[in-house]
C-alpha positions in Angstrom: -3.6 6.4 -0.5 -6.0 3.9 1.0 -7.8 1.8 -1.6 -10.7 -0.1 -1.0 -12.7 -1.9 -3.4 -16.8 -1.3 -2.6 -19.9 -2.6 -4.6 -23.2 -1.3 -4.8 -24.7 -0.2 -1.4 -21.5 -0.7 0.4 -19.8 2.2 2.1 -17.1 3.5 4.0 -17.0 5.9 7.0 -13.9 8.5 7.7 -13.8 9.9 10.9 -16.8 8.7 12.5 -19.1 11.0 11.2 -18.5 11.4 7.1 -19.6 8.4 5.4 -19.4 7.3 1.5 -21.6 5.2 -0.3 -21.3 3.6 -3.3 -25.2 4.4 -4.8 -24.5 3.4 -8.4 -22.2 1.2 -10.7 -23.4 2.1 -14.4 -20.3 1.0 -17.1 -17.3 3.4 -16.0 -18.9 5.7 -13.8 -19.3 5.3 -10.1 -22.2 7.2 -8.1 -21.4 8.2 -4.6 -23.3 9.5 -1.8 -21.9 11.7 0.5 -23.5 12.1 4.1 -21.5 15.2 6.1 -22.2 17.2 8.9 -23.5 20.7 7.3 -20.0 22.5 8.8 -18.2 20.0 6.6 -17.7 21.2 2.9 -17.4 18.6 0.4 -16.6 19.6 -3.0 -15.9 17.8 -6.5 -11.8 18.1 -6.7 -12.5 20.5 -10.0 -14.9 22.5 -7.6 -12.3 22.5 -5.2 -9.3 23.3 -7.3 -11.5 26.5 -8.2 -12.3 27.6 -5.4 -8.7 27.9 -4.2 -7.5 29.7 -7.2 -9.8 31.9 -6.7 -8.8 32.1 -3.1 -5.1 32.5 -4.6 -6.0 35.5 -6.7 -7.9 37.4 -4.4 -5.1 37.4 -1.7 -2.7 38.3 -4.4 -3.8 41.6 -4.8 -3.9 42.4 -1.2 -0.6 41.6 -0.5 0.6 43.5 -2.9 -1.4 46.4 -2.3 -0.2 45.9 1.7 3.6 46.1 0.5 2.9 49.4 -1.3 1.3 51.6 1.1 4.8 50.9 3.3 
């Protein structure tokens, strides 16, 4: 894991086109901006984990549905 220490207004770029800004410092919490191509889905990691267990689930079933029409 890369760490990189940013203050407010600062950013970082990944990959050329993906950059992260740092748009607000307020006691713990850090605000960042995200600026993505629109192909490029960017999710909270809750939103994320979510979504692929819900991915998970849904295949589940048709896997095991494949297996008993054999």
């Amino acid at each position: 894991m890369l760490v990189l220490s940013r203050k407010k207004n600062e950013s970082i770029v990944i990959n050329n086109d993906i950059t992260i800004v740092v748009v607000e410092i307020r006691g713990d919490k850090v605000r960042l901006g995200v600026e993505a191509p629109k192909e490029v889905p960017v999710h909270r990691r809750e939103v994320y984990d979510a979504i692929k267990r819900n991915e998970s689930e849904q295949s589940a079933p048709d896997a095991s549905a494949n297996m008993d029409s054999e």
